[in-house]
N, C-alpha and C positions, 0 to 999 in steps of 0.2 A: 504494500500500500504506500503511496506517495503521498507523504506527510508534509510536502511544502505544496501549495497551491495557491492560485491567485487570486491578490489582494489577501494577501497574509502579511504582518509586520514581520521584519526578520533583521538581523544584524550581523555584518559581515564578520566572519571571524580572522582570515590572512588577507595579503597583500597590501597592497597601495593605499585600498580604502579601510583599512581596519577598525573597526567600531562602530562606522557608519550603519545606519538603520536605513532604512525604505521598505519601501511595497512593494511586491512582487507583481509586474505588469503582465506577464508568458514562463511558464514554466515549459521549456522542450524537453520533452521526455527523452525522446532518442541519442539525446546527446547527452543527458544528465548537465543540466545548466538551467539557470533562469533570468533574465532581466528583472534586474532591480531600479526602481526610480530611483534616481540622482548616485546612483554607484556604479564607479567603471565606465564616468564618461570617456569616448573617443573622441576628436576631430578629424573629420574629413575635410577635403579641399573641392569642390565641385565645381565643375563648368558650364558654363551658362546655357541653359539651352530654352526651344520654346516652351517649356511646362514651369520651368523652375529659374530662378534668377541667379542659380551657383552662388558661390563664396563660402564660407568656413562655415559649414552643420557640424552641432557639438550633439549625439547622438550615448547611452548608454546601448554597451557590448553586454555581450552575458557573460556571465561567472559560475563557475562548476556550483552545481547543487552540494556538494562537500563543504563547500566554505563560507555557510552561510549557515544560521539555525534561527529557530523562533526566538520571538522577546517575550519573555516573559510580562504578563499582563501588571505583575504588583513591582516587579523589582526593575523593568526598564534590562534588564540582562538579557544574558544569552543561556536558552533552557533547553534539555531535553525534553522528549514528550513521549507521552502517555494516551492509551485511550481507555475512556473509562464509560461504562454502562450506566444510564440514567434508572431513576426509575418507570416511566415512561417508555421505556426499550430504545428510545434513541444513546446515539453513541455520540460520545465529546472527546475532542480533542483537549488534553490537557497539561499542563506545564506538570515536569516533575518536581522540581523545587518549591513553586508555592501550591501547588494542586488546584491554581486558577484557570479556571475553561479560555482554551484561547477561540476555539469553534468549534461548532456542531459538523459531526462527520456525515 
């Protein structure tokens, strides 16, 4: 089961952005990666053409699904997760450190 999905808050754990928080916009499965707002922005350099006016688009790459995890809901951190059975029979997604619902699965 793929535990990161979109519009999840998550924080990155290595690289360049380290610590950074955002939202997950695309999770690509195939490749194990996902786009996060405002982490791992690229620039590109584009050329003018009839659809588009070129020059420098600042665009986020994606980044392995490894180096990134949930925030915990109480603490603002980086959590493992858990899923836990309601009583209602629905299932939640949950932080293991505070045992705060991050979503409904």
């Amino acid at each position: 089961m793929a535990r990161i999905k979109k519009s999840d808050k998550v924080i990155v754990l290595t690289g360049k952005d380290k610590g950074k928080t955002g939202e997950v916009l695309e999770v690509l499965t195939k490749q194990n990666r996902v786009l996060v707002s405002g982490v791992n922005i690229v620039t590109r350099h584009a050329k003018p053409s009839a659809r588009d006016a070129g020059g420098i688009k600042r665009s986020e790459a994606s980044i392995h699904i490894s180096n990134v995890a949930h925030v915990d809901p109480k603490t603002n951190k980086a959590t493992r997760t858990g899923v836990k059975t309601l009583k209602s029979g629905e299932k939640s997604l949950v932080a293991r450190a505070s045992g705060e619902e991050i979503r409904r699965v």
